[in-house]
FIKOLGU-640611 format. One record per residue (C-alpha): x, y, z. Coordinates in nm, 2 decimals. Example, Ala and Ser with C-alpha at 12.3 -4.5 7.8 and 13.67 -1.06 7.14 Angstrom:
2
@px 1.23, py -0.45, pz 0.78
@px 1.37, py -0.11, pz 0.71
END
This chain:
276
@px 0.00, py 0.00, pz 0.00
@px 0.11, py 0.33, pz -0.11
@px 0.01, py 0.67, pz 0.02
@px -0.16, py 0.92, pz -0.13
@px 0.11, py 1.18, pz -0.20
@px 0.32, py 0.90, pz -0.31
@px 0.04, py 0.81, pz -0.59
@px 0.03, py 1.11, pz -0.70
@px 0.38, py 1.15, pz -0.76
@px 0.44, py 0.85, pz -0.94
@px 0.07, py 0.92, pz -1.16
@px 0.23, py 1.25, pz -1.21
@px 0.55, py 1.06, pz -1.37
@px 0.33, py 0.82, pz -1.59
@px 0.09, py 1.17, pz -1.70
@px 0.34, py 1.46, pz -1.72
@px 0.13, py 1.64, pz -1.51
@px 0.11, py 1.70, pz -1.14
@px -0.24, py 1.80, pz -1.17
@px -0.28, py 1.55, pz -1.40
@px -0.20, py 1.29, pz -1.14
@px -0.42, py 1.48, pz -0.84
@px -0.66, py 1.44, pz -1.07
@px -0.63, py 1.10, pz -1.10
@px -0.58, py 1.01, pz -0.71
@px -0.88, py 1.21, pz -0.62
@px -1.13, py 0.96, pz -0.88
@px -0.95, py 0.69, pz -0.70
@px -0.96, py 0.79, pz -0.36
@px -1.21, py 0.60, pz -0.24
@px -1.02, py 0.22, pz -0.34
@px -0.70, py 0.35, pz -0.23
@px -0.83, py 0.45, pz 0.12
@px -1.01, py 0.14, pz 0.17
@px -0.71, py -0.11, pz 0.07
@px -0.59, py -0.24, pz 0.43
@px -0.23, py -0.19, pz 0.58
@px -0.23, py -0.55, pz 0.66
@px -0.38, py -0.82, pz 0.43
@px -0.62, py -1.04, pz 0.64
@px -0.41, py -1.29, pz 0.54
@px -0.08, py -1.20, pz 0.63
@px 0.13, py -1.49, pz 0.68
@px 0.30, py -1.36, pz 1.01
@px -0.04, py -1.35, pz 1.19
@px -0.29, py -1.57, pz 1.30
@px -0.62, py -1.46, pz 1.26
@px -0.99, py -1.62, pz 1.27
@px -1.31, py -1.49, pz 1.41
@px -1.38, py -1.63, pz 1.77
@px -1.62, py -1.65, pz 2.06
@px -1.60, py -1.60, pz 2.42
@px -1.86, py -1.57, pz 2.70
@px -1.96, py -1.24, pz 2.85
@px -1.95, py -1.19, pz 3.22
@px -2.35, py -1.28, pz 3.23
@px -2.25, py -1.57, pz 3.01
@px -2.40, py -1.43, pz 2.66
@px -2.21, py -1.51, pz 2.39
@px -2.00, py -1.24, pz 2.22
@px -1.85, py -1.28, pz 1.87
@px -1.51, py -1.15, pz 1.82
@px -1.24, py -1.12, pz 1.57
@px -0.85, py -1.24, pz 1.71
@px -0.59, py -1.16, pz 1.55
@px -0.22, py -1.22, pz 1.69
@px 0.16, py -1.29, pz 1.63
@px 0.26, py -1.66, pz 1.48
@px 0.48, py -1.81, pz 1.69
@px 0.56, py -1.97, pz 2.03
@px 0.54, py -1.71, pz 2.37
@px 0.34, py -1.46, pz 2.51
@px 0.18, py -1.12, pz 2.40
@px 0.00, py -0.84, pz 2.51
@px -0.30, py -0.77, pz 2.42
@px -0.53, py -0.53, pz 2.32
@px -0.89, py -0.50, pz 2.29
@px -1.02, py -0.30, pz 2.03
@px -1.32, py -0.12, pz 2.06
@px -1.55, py -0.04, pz 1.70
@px -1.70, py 0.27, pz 1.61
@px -2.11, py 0.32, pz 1.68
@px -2.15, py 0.14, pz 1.34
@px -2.01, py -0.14, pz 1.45
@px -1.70, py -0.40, pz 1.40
@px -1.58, py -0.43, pz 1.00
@px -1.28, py -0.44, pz 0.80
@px -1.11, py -0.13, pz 0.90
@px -1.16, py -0.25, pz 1.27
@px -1.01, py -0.58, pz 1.17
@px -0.74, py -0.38, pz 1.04
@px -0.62, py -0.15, pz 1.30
@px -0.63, py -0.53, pz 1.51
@px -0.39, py -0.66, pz 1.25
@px -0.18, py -0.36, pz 1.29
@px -0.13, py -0.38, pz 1.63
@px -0.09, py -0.76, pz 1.56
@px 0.19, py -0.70, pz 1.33
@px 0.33, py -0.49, pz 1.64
@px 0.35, py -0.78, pz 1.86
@px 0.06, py -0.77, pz 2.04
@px -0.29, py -1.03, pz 2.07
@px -0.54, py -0.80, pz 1.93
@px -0.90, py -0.84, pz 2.02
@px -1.20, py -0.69, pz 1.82
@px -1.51, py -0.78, pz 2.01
@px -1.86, py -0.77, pz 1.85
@px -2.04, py -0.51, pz 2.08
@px -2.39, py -0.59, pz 1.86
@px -2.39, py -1.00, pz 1.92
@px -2.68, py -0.95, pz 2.15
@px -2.86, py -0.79, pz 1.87
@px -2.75, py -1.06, pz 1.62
@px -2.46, py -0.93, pz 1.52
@px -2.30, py -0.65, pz 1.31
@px -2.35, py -0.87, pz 1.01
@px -2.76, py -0.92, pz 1.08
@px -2.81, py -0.54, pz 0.97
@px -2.89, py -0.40, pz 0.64
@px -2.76, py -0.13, pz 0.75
@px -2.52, py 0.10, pz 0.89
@px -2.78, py 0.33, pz 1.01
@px -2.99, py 0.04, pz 1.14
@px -2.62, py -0.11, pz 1.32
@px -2.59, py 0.24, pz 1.43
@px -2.96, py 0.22, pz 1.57
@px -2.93, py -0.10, pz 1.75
@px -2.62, py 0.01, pz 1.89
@px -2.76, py 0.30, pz 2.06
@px -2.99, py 0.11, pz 2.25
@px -2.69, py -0.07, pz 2.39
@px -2.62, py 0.04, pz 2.80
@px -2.29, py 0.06, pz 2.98
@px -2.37, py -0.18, pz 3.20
@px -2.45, py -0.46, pz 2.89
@px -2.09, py -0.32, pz 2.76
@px -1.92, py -0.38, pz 3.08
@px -2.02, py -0.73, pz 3.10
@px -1.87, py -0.76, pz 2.73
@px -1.57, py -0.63, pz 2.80
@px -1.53, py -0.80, pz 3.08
@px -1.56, py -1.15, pz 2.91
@px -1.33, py -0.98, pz 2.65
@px -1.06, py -0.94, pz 2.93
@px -1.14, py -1.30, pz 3.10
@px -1.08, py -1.47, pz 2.78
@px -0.76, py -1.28, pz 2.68
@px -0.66, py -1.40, pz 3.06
@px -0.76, py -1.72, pz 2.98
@px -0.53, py -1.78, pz 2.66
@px -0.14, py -1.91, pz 2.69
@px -0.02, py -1.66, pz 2.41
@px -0.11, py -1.39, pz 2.63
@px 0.02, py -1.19, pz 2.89
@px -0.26, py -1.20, pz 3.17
@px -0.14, py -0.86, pz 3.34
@px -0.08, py -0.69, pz 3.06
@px -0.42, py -0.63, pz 2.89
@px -0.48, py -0.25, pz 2.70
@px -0.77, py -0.15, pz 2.55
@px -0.83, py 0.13, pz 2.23
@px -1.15, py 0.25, pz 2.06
@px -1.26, py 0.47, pz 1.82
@px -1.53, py 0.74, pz 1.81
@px -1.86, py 0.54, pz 2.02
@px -1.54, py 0.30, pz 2.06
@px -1.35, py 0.56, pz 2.20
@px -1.58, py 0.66, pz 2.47
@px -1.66, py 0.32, pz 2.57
@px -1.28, py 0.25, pz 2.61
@px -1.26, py 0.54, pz 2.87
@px -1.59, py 0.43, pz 3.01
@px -1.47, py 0.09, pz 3.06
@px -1.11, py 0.16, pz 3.19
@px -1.31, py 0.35, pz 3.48
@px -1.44, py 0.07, pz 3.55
@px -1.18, py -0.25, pz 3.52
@px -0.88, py -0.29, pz 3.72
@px -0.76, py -0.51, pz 3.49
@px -0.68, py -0.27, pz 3.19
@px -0.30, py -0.15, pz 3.24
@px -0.31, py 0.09, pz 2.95
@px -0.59, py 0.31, pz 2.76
@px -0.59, py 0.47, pz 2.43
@px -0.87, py 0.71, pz 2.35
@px -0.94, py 0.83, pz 1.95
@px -1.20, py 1.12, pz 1.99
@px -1.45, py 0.91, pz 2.27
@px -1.68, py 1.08, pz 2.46
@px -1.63, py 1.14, pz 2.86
@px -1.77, py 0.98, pz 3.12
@px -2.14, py 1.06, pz 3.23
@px -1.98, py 1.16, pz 3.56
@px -1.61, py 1.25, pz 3.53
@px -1.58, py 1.22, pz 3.86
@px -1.58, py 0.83, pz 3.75
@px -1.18, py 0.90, pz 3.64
@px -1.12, py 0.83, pz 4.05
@px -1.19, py 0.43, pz 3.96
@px -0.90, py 0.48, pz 3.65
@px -0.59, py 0.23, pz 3.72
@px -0.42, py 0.26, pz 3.42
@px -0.28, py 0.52, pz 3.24
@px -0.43, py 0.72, pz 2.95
@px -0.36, py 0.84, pz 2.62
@px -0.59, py 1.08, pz 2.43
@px -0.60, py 1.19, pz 2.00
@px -0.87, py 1.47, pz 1.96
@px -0.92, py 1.64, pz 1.63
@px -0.88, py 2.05, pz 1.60
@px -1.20, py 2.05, pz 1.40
@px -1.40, py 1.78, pz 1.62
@px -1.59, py 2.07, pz 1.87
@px -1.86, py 1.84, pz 1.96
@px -1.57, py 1.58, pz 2.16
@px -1.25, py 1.83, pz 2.15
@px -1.42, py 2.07, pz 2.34
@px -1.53, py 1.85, pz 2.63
@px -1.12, py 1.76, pz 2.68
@px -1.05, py 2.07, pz 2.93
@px -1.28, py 1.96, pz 3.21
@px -1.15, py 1.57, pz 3.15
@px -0.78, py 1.65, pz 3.18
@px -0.88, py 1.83, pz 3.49
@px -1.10, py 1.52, pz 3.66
@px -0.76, py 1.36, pz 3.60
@px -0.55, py 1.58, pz 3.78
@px -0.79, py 1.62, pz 4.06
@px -0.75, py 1.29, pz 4.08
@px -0.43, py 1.21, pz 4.05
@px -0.42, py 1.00, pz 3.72
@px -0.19, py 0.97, pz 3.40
@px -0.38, py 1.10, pz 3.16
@px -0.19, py 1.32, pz 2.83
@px -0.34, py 1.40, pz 2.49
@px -0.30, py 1.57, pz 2.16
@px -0.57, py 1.74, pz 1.97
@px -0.47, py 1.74, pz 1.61
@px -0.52, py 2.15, pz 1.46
@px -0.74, py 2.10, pz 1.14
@px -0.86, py 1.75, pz 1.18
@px -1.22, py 1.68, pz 1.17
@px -1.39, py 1.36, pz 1.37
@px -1.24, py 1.01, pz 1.28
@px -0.93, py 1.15, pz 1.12
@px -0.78, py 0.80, pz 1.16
@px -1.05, py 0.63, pz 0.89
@px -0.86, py 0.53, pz 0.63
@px -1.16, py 0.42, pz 0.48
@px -1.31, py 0.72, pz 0.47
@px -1.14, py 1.02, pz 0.20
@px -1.38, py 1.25, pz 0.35
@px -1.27, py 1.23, pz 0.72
@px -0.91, py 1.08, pz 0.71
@px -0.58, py 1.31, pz 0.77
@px -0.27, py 1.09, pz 0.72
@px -0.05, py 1.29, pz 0.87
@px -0.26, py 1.35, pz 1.14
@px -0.34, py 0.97, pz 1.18
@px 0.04, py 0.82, pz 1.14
@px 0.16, py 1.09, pz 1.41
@px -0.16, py 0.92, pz 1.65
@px -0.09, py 0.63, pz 1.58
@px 0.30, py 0.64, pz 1.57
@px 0.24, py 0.77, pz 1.94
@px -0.05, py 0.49, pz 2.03
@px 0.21, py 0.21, pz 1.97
@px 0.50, py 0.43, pz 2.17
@px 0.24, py 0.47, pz 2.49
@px 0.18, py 0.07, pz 2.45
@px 0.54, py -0.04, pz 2.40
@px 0.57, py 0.18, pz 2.72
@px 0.30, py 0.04, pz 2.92
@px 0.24, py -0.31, pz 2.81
@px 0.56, py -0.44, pz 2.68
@px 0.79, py -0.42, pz 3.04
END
């Protein structure tokens, strides 16, 4: 996979013409940013889609992806957006796969049947509103308990990521499990009561867009729940980047540089945290 500017450049060689080239990334921008970083077949991975019991014993579909190879891992649970898991969620999970860690992508629809069950991604986002903290604790929860549970993982060193919806159930959940030793948030939502931070174990890493007012704006009186009560938390807002800036699946939303930098420093603050 290539980037965008490099496209460009090498259409321009082929056409003569910078513009000429621009021109011709732009009509294709929509299969370039949906081509994944890492093939779902990667031969360095093992991958499959798997199921693991909640903590009220539903069953919760979910896709694993990890390093081949003998030893243990950290892991990482991986929280979808409010339309629910898909490919680029599968994705990121391979990415941090390819970075040496177990990556887990948990279904948060399976009670409703599944992301796949929807015609939808306004009826997956529908369903997925009606979903309560306390259902998605209990998910998580079995997500965690399973990851304990598997010898290619390293029980105390379980981190957990999301994105958008994902992003704020990440936070919501690391208030709430003593078992998460590391938390990245892309653009989630706070807590319903900040003063929930007081529960946080683990430290925290934020990515906020410039042009995200809705979420960005809401990052003051967080940063100061963490410090009145005493917990790691540091961020970045991005200047000029708009909500989901790290979906490379979607030209209208996604800023590369803005997403390698966030990303760049999500594997730095888990290497940090999960790798000692």
């Amino acid at each position: 996979m290539i980037t965008r500017r490099q496209f460009i450049q090498k259409s321009a060689l082929l056409t003569g013409s910078l513009v000429a080239g621009q021109s011709l990334g732009d009509s294709l921008a929509p299969a370039l940013s949906n081509a994944a970083q890492v093939e779902p077949n990667d031969a360095t991975l093992i991958s499959s889609d798997v199921k693991f019991a909640a903590a009220d014993s539903a069953g919760i579909a979910a896709y694993l992806t990890r390093p081949k190879g003998e030893g243990a891992h950290p892991a990482v649970i991986v929280i979808h957006a409010w339309s629910g898991i898909d490919d680029h969620t599968r994705d990121v999970g391979r990415r941090l796969a390819i970075a040496g860690y177990v990556a887990l992508v948990p279904d948060l629809l399976s009670r409703e049947g599944g992301r796949s069950s929807f015609s939808s991604r306004e009826a997956a986002i529908a369903a997925g509103r009606k979903l309560d903290d306390e259902t998605i604790t209990r998910d998580l929860t079995g997500a965690v308990n399973y990851l304990k549970g598997q010898n290619f993982v390293r029980a105390n060193r379980v981190g957990v990521t999301g994105f958008c919806w994902g992003g704020g159930k990440a936070l919501m959940f690391t208030t709430r499990s003593k078992d998460i030793a590391a938390s990245v948030i892309y653009y989630g939502e706070n807590p319903r009561d900040l003063d929930d931070v007081k529960n946080i174990t683990a430290p925290v890493l934020g990515h906020y867009g410039g042009d995200d007012e809705r979420i960005t704006s809401g990052v003051p009186q967080l940063e100061a729940a963490m410090k009145k009560h005493g917990k790691t938390f540091e961020y970045k807002v991005y200047p000029g980047a708009p909500h989901s800036f790290n979906s490379d699946d979607n030209p209208r939303s996604y800023r590369e540089e803005a997403a390698k930098e966030a990303w760049n420093k999500t594997l730095e603050f888990f290497r940090k945290h999960l790798q000692s």
